[in-house]
N, C-alpha and C positions, 0 to 999 in steps of 0.2 A: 751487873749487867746494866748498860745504860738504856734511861729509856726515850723513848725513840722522839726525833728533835720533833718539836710544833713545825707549822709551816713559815712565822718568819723566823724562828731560831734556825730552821735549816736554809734560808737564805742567807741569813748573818751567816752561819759557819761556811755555805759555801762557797762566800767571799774570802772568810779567812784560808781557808784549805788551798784554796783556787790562787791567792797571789803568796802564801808559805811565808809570808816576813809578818810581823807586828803590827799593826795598824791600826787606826786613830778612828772614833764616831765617826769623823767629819769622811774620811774616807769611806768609809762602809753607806753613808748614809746615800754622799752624792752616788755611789753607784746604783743604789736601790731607789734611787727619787727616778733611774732613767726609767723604771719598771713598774714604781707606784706612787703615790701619793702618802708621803710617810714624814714624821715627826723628828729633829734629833733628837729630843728625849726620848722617845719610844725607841730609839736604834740602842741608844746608852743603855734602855732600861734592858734592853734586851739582852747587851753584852754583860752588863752587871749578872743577868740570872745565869748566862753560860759562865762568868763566872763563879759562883755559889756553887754551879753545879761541878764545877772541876773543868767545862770541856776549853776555856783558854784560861791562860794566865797573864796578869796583866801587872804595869811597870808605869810607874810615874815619869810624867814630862811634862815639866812645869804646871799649870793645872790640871794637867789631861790624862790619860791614859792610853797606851799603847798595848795591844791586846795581840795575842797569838796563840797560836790551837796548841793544847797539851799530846796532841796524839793527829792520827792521818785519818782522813775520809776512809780509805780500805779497813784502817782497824774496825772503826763505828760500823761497818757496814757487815766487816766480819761477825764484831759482837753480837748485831742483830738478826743474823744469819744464826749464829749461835745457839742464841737464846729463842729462836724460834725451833729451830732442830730438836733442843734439848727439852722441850715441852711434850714433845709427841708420843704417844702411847707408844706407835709402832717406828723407828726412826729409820728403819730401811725402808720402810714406804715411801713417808714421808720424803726421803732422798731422791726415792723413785720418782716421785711427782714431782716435784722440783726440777729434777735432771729433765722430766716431759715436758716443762715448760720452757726451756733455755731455746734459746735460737744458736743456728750453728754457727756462730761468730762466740754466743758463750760459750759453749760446747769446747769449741776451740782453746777459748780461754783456761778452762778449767782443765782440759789434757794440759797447756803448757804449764798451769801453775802444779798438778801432781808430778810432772816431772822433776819440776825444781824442788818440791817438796819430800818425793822420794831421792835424791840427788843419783852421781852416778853409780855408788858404792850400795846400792838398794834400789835396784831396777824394779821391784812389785812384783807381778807374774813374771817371773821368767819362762823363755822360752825352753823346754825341752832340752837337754843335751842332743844332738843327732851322732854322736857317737856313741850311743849306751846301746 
């Protein structure tokens, strides 16, 4: 399970998530200077640790490095969904309350993604036959 990013390791990742290609300090950095007051070195030092930690992997260019995510924002977001679930004494509670907290735009979200996840061939409740 991974553990859940710092606040600028999740700015750094969610630059890289956010443009999906490879990208350079120098990129990540001027986007983050529109927002704070920040160091290249601290941006490097940053992408170095999300390297160590497995979440990008990176490719040499000329002195530089070019960095890209091993995995998607929804996966991380999954695993920490996960690994928060899978803590809990009671895990249908747990689900319960969570479900009480979504807004109906999530709500929404989470009916379209069980339908894709129970596909067409495993509908979940079925309805009743009305011929029986």
């Amino acid at each position: 399970m991974p553990r859940p990013l710092g606040e600028l390791e999740d700015a750094v990742m969610t630059r890289v998530w956010k443009w999906n290609r490879p990208v350079t300090v120098r990129e990540v950095l001027e986007d983050l200077q529109q927002e704070r007051s920040i160091a290249y070195t601290t941006v490097m030092t940053v992408l170095d640790n999300l390297h160590q930690k497995g979440w990008v992997r990176r490719e040499a260019e000329g002195r530089a490095y070019r960095y890209e995510a091993v995995s998607t924002r929804a996966a991380y977001a999954a695993a920490l969904m996960n690994e928060a679930w899978s803590r809990s004494d009671n895990p249908a509670a747990a689900l319960v309350a969570f479900f009480g907290m979504m807004s109906a735009e999530q709500r929404e979200a989470l009916s379209d993604a069980m339908r894709i996840v129970q596909g067409p061939e495993n509908p979940g409740s079925a309805e009743p036959d009305a011929e029986r």
